[in-house]
N, C-alpha and C positions, 0 to 999 in steps of 0.2 A: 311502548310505548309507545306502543304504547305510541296514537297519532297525536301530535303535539294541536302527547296529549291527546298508546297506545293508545291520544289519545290522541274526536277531534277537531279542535275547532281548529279556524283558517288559522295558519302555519304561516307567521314570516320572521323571518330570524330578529328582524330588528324588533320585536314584540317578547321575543325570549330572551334577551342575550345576558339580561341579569337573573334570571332563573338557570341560568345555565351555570353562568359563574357560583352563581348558591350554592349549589349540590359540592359538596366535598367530606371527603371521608376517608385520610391517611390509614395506612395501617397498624400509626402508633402516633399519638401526638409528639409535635416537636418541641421540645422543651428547651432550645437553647433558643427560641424566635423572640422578639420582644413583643413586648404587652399587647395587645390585640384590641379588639370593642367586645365587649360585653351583651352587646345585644343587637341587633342585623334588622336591617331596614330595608326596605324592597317594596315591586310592586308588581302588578298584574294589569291589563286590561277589561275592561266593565263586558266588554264582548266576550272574555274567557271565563266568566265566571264559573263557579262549581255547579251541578247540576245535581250530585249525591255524594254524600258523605260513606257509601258503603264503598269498601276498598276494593275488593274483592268485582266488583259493578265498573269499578271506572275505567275508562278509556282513553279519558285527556290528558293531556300534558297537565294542562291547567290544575287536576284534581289531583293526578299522581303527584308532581310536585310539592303537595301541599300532603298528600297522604303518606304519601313514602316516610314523612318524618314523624308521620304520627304510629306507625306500625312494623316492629321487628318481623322480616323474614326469617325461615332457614338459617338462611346465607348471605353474605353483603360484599360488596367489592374492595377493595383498593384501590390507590391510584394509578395503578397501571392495570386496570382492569379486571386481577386474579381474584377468585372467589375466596374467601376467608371467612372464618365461623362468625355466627349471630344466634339467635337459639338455639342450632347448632350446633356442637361445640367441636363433632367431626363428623363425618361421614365415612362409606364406603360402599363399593358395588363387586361380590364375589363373582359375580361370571361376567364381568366385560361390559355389561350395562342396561341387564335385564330387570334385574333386582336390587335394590338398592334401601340401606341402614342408615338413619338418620340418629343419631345421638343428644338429643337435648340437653341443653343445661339446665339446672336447680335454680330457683330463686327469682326465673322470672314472673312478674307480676304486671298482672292487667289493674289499670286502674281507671279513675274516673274525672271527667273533666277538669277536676278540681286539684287530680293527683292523689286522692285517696283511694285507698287499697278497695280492692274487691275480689279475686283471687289470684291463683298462680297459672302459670301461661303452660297446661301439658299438653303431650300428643294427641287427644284426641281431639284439642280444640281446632288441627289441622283438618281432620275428619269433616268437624262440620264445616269449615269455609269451604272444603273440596266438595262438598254434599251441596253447600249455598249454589255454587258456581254452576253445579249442574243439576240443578232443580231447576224445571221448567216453568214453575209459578213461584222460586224465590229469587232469581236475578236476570229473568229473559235472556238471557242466553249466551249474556255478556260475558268475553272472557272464556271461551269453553274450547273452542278450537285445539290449541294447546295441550290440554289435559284428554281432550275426546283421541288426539292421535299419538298420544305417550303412554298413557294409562290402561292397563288394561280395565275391560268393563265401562269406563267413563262414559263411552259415547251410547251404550247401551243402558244406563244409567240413567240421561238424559230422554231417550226417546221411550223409555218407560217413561219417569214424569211427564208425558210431550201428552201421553195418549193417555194418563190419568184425569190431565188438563188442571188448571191454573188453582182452584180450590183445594181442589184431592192432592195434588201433589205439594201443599203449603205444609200439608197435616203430617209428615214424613219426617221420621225423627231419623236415625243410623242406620236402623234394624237391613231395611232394605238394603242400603246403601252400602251396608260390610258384606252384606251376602253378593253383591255385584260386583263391585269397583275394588282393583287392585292398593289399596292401600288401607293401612291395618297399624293399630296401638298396643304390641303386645301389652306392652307399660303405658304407666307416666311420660316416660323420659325415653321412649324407644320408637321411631315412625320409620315404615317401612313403603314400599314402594313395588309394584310388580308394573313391569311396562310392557309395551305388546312386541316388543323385542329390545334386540341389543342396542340400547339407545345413549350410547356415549357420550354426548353433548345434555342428558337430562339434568343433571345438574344443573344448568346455568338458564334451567326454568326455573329454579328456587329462588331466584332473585327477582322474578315477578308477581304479578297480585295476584293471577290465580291459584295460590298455592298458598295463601296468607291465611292464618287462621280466626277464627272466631269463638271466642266464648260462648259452651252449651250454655252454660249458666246467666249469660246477658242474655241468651235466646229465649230461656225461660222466663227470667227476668220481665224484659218488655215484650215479647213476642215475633211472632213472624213477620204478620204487617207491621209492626213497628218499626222494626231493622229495615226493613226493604224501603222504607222512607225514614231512617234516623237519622237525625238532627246531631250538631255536635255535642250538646248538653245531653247526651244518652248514652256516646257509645264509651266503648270502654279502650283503651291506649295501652299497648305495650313496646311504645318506639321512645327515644330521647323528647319528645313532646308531645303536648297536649294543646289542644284548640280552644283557647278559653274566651276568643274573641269571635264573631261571627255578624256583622253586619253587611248582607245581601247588597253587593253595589259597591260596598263603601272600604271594608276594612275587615281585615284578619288580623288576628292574635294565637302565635302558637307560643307556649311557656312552656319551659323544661321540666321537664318529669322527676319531679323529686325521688322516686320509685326507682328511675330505670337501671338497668342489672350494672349496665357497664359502669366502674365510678369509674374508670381511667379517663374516658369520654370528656373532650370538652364540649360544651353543649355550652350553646346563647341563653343566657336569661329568658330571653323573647325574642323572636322574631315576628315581626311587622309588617305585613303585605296590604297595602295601600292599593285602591283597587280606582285606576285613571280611565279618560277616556281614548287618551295613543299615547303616544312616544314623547312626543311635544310637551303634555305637559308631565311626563315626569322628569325633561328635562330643565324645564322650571322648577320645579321640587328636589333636583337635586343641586341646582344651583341656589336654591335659598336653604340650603343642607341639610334636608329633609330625607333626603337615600342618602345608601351608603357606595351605591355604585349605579352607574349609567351604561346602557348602549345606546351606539349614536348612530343615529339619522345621516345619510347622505350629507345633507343641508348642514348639520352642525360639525359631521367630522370633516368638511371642505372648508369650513371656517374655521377652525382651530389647526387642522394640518397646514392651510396656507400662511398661516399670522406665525411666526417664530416668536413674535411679544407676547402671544394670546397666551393666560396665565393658566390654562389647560396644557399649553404646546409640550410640554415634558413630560407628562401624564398618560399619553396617549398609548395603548396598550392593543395589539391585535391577540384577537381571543382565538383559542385552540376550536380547532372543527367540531360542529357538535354530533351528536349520534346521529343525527336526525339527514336523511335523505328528504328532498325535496323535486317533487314532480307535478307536471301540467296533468292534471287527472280530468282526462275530458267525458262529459256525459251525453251515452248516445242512447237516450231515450226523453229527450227535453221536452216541456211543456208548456202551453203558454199561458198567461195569467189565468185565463176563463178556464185550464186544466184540459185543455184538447189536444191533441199531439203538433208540435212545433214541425209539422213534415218538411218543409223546407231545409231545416237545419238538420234533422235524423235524415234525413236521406242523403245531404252534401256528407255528411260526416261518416258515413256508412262506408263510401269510395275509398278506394285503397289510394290514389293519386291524393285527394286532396288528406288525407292525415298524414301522407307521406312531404307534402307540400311540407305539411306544418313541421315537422320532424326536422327536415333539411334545411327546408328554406328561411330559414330565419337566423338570425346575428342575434343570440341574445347578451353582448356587452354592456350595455347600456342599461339591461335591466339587472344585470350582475353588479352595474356600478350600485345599484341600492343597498345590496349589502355590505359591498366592500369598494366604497369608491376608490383607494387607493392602489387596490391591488384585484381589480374586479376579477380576474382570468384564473386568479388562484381558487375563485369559488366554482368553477365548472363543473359540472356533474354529466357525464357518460351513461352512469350505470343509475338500474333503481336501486339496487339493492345498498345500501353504506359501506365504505369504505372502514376496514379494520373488523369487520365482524368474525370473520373463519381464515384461515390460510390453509394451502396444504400441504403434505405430510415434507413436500421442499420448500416451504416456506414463504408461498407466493397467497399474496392477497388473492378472493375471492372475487372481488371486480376486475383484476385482473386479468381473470381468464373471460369475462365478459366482454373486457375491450378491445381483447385481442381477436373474439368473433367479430366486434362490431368494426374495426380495423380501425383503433386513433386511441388517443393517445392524448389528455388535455395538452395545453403550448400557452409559453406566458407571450408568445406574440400575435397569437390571432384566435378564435374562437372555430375551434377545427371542422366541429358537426355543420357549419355553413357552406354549404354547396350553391353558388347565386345559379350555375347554370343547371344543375339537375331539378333544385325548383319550380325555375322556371319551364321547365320540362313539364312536371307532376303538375304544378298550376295549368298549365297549356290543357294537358291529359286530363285532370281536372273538370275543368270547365266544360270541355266538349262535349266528353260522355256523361256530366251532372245536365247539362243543359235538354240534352234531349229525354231525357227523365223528367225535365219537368223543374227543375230548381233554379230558380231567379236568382241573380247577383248583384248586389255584393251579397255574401251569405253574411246574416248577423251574428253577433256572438255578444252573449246577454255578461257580462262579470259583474259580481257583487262586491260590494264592500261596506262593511259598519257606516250609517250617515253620522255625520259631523267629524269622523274622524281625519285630519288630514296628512296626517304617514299613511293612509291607506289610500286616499287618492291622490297621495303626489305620487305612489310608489303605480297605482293605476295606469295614471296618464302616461305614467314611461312604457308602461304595456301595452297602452293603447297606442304608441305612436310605434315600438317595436313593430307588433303585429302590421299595421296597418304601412307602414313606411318598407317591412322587408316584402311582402305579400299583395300590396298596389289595392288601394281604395275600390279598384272595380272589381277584388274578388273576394274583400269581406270588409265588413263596416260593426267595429268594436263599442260597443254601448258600454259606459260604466253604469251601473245601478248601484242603487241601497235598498241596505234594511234596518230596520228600526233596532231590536235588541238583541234577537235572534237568529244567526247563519241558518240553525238545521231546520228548527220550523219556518221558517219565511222562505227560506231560500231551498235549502238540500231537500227537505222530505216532499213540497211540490213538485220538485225537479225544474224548478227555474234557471236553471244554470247552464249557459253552454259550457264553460270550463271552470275551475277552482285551480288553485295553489295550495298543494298541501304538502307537508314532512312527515314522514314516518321512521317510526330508531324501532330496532328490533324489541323483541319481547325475550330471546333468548340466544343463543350463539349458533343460529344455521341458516339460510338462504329461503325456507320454508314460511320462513315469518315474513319476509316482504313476499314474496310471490305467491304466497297461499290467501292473501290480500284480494287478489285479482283474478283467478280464478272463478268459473261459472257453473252453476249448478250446486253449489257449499253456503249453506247457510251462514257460516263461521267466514266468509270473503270479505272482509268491510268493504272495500273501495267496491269491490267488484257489486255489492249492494246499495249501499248508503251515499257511493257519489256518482260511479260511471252507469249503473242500472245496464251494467250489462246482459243479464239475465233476459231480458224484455226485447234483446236485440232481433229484428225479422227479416233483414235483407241476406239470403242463403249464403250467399260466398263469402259477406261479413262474419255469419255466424260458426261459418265450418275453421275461419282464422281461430277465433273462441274457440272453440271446439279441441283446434289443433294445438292451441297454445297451454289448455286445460288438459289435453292428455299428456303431455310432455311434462308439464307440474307435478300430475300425477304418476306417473312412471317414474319420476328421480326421486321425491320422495319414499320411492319404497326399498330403494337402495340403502342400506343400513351395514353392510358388511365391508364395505370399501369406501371413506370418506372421499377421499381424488374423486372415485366414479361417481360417487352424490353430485359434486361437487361440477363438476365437469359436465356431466345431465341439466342441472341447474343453469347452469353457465347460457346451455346451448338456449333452454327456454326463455331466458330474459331477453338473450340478445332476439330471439325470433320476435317477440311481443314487444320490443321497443323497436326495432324494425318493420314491426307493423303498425306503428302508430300505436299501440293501445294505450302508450302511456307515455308521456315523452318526460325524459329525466331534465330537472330543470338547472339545481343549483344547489352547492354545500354552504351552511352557514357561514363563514370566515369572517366576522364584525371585529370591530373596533369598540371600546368601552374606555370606561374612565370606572375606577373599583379602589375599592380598600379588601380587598378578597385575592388571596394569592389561588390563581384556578389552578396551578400545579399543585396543590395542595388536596384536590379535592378530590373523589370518587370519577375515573375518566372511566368508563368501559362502552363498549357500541350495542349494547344491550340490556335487559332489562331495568328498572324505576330507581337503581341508588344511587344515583348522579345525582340528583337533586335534593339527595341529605345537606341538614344544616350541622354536620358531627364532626370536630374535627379540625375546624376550617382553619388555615393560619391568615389573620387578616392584620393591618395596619390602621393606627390612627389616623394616619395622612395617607395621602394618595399615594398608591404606586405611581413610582416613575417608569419611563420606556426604558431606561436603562436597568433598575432594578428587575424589571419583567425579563430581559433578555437571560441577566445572571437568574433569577426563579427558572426560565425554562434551560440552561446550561444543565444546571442542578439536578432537574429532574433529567434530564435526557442520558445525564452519567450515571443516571438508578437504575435507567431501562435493563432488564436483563437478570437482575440481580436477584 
């Protein structure tokens, strides 16, 4: 997730915090709860809008969010993370995790916007969204990664359609496709799986979208170009809802699936995404009781946490971490409007001192207050990778063995990664050796943000006086910009950006999925393509870092017979590539909200799309209070285990 929203538009937690809360999905509804709502109100950002309706294509938050509840996987989570059957109904892998039996159930049905029937949901309809995924003229290439290094045949699948090119390869029904790629329909109701080795952790790819399937029959139906741009009045639904509302800007409508297999399932009548221009005014809208829950702004939870009469003050609710990792993704091949190379800025950024500068030198407290003013230091981030995704085979978190290469350790009393004297070291070093290259000071640094919105430039200006207050005005000068509707065309694909803010939650349960992100030379790299353009990097001793940080990715990756030793490989390449500047780890979600949604209730896991199901959910007519939330997380914390 998938970059928020696997997928990804600009990433700030105070922009998700009630899509986060959304997502829940018990293992059994609670039936001793009282009465709930009936129908779930929410909302979205105009800047996150959807961009495709095809599931199997998306990459945002924004979209998976909304898709996940429109389409049954495999597999779907619980609240504490375990995988638990969905079409599905078991699994199993005879040799350790080469080959692996999926067992479908009977009676599921794909239907149509409306919730009218159109057929039954079999194994081969896996076939072809695994076929969609890896056709090179039906979903560009979206989503391929994943499957290209699990599956046997996938990635050679792929670069056959690459070199058939985008027409020829639209016209490819299965034939090709069962004669290449490891995955095979004896039955109806039987999917199998051949991977390029013993890949233990595959499973807990079936809980993401490149493994979602698609109806042959709606492909015949409306066709190839049709799908590849379909609308929500076209496709066909085999999840708890259907999207029978769609106005571009304005508003969504999902409604329960009269069809769906599960009746146990409690499912909302509708849920309602309201589509604002920030945070501000959907906290107008939920104070004229128009949502069903809020996250809060700096500015507003300073003014309800301070007032003990404020008629919010009991309500006030700090929300559990979300999957989502958050890092400074800085881009070292920047542009400047007129599209000629920003040399100034690729070459200050290119020097090992000043990304080192940036890395060390800086208190980001202040900017952590934006998420969580009350308790900013508990949002800290160390590592890229998220916290809670793998342990090992002793039981130790996976960032764990990261911190302890990088030596520290977060602290609720001071912000640890701040060194004011080594800094100013790297700045001194910095400058010297930038200066006789040629590079004027202050260095600018161009940051965008949605215009009119103002959570994104108040949260700005705290950037802008960080940066600029730990760092000293005469070694860089932080410009806020805008853009009009769109981050990736106005901003990302010119390359206008000296740095971004982005979150990334894994796609599946291993360390491969953030760092295979970042990585040079892999089509399949997002960041390492679509934000930092590390690929295009030309100063040598920059590039042999890349180089160095890229074989070490690739070396632990192909460790498959000893998890620790993956694991440990892993470890060592994060810590060298956030030691080297290439990415500095910024901040974990940790928000405050005001909700009628119990989030222990809800689908938690640090990977792949089913956190943000609307199945399930135990919610209240009135607000939670802070002390009901304390007893809700009691509750949940004595199920750990069980």
């Amino acid at each position: 997730m998938k970059r928020l929203n696997k997928a990804l538009v600009l990433l700030m937690s105070l922009l998700m915090v009630v899509g986060a809360l959304a997502g829940c999905t018990p293992k059994e509804p609670d039936k001793k709860t009282a009465e709930g709502l009936e129908d779930w109100r929410t909302w979205q950002t105009v800047a996150g809008e959807m961009e495709t309706f095809v599931f199997q294509k998306s990459q945002s938050a924004s979209e998976l969010d909304i898709l996940s509840n429109c389409f049954d996987l495999l597999t779907t989570n619980d609240p504490y993370g375990t995988l638990i059957p969905a079409v599905a109904e078991k699994w199993e892998t005879p040799d350790g995790g080469k080959n692996w039996v999926f067992h479908l159930r009977k009676g599921v049905k794909w239907v149509d916007y409306k919730g009218e029937e159109k057929a039954e949901v079999i194994a081969e309809d896996f076939l072809w969204g695994l076929e969609s995924v890896h056709n090179f003229g039906k979903n560009d290439a979206a989503n391929i990664s994943m499957p290209s290094e699990l599956i046997a045949g996938a990635e050679e699948y792929y670069e056959y359609t690459k070199e058939l090119g985008e027409e020829e390869s639209k016209k490819l029904d299965l034939t090709k496709f069962k004669e290449m790629v490891g995955i095979a329909a004896p039955d109806d109701y039987t999917l199998t799986f051949e991977c390029l080795d013993a890949f233990p952790y595959f499973e807990t790819v079936t809980v993401y979208n490149c493994l979602a399937p698609i109806s042959g029959k709606l492909l015949e139906e409306i066709g190839v170009d049709t799908y590849k741009a379909v609308t929500f009045d076209k496709l066909w639904y085999n999840g708890p809802y259907t999207i029978t509302t769609f106005v571009h800007g304005n508003e969504k409508v999902l409604t329960k699936n009269p069809l769906y297999w599960d009746k146990t399932a409690k499912v909302f009548n509708t849920v309602t995404i309201k589509m604002i221009e920030s945070s501000d005014n959907a906290f107008q809208m939920f104070q004229a009781g128009e949502l069903d829950a809020i996250g809060l702004t700096e500015a507003n939870l300073q003014t309800i946490y301070r007032d003990k009469d404020h008629k919010y003050h009991n309500n006030l609710v700090e929300n559990r971490p979300t999957k989502y990792s958050y890092q400074v993704h800085i881009n070292f091949d920047k542009k400047m409007a007129d599209g000629k190379p920003d040399k100034n800025w690729n070459t200050a950024i290119a020097n090992a001192a000043f990304r080192k500068c940036l890395y060390i030198g800086i208190d980001w407290t202040n900017y952590l207050a934006r998420t969580n003013a009350i308790n900013p230091l508990k949002c800290t981030n160390l590592c890229y990778t998220a916290a809670n995704l793998v342990t090992t085979s002793d039981g130790r978190d996976y960032t764990d063995l990261v911190m302890d290469r990088l030596g520290m350790r977060p602290s609720e009393d001071k912000y640890v990664r701040y060194d004011a004297e080594k800094g100013a070291q790297y700045k001194k070093q910095a400058m010297d050796e930038l200066k006789a290259k040629g590079v004027t000071f202050p260095v600018e640094f161009d940051y965008y943000i949605a215009g009119g919105n103002q959570t994104a430039l108040d949260s700005a200006t705290v950037l802008k006086d960080v940066f600029e207050k730990n760092l000293g005005a005469d070694f860089i000068k932080f410009n806020i910009k805008t853009f009009v509707s769109s981050y990736a065309q106005e901003v990302r694909n010119p390359q206008l950006q000296s740095i971004n803010i982005n979150g990334w939650g894994a796609d599946f349960g291993d360390p491969i999925n953030f760092l295979g992100q970042e990585i040079i030379g892999d089509d399949n790299a997002f960041y390492a393509n679509a934000y930092s353009n590390a690929n295009n990097i030309t100063d040598p001793e920059f590039k042999a870092v890349y180089e160095e940080f890229t074989r070490m990715v690739n070396e632990a990756k192909k460790i498959n017979d000893d998890m620790d030793k993956r694991f440990e490989a892993f470890a060592d390449a994060e810590a060298y590539m956030i030691e080297n500047g290439l990415v500095i780890p910024l901040y974990n979600s940790i928000t405050w909200s005001l909700t009628r949604m119990n989030a222990y209730s809800r689908i938690y896991c640090a990977y792949g799309t089913q956190g943000a199901r609307w199945v399930n959910c135990e919610t209240s007519k009135e607000l939670y209070t802070t002390e009901q939330y304390e007893e809700l997380k009691r509750i949940y914390e004595q199920g750990q285990g069980k």
